[in-house]
N, C-alpha and C positions, 0 to 999 in steps of 0.2 A: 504494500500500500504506500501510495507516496506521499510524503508529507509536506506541509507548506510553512515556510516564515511566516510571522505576523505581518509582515510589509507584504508577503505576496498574498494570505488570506482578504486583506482591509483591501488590497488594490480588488481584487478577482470580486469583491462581496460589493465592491463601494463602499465602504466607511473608509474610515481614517482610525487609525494603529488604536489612537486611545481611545476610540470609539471601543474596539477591541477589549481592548483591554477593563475599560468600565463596564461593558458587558459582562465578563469573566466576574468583576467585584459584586455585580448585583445579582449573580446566580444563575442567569441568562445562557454563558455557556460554563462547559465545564473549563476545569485550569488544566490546559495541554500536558503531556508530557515535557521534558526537555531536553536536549542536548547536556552532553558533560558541562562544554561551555555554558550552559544555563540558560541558552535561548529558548523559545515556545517551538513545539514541531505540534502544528496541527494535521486532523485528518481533512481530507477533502469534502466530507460531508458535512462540517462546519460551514462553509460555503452558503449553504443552504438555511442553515439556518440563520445563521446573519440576513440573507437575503430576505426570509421570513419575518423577522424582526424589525427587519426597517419599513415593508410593506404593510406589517402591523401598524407602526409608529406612522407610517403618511396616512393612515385611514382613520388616526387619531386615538388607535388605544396607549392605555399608558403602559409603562416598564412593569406594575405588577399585574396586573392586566392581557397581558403579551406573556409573563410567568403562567399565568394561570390558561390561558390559551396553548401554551407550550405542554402541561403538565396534562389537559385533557387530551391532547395526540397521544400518548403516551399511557393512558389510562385505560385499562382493556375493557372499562365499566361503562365508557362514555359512547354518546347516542348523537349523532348531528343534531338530534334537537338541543343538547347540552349546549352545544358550539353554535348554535341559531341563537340559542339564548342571548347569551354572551353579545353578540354581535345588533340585538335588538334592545339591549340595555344600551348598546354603544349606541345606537339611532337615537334612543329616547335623549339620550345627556347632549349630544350636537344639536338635537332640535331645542331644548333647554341654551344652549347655547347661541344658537341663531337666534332667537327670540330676545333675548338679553343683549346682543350686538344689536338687533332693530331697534331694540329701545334706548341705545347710546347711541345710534346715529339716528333718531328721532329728536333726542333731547339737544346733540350736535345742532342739526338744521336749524332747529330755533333761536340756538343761540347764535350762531349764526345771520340769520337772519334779522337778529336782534340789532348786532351791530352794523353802524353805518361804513367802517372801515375806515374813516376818519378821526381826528382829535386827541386829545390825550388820552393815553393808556387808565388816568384818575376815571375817565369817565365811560370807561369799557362797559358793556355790559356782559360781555364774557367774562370778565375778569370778576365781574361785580357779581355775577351769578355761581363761580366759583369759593369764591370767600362768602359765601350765604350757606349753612346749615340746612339740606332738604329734610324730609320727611322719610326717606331712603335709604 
């Protein structure tokens, strides 16, 4: 089996070395064997996993998240509906999150709109609406 540097795993995966490597800290993947010299020799099916992880991470799950999505592949107990799950809690917290960004670029525009875009900064009402305590 042929093994890989950390520099050629993070190239071949796309991340970068300490991406690599904070992965291994957070359990993510396991800690390679090593050379005498005490370098990392990974397997090539690490590859894959990194690739999974960052596919994860652009689809917005988080690092424990992406563990526990890791840990049901590997569970002989688990059902694609377990993995449907997972993946409809993530829908539900994006839409929780879209909703929340509408309402800051709701509350934006107005302010926005508020100001003339002229005169002193004293008489902003951006500013002015910033140093005011909401109800929020």
């Amino acid at each position: 089996m042929k093994t890989l540097s950390i520099g050629q795993l993070a190239r071949s995966a796309g991340v970068g070395v300490e991406t690599v490597r904070f992965y291994e800290r957070q359990g993510l993947l396991q800690e390679p064997a090593r050379k005498d010299s005490g370098y990392r020799q990974y397997a090539e099916d690490v590859i894959a996993r990194l690739r999974f992880i960052k596919r994860a991470k652009e689809l917005g799950f988080s690092l424990k998240e992406i563990k526990e999505l890791l840990a049901l592949r590997v569970d002989p107990d688990t059902t694609c509906a377990d993995v449907r799950s997972k993946a409809q809690a993530k829908i539900a917290d994006v839409e929780e999150k879209i909703e929340a960004l509408q309402k800051i670029k709701k509350a934006l525009v107005q302010l926005s709109t508020a100001c003339r875009g002229r005169g002193p900064t004293s008489e902003c009402p951006i500013l002015d609406a910033l140093d005011k305590e909401t109800g929020a």
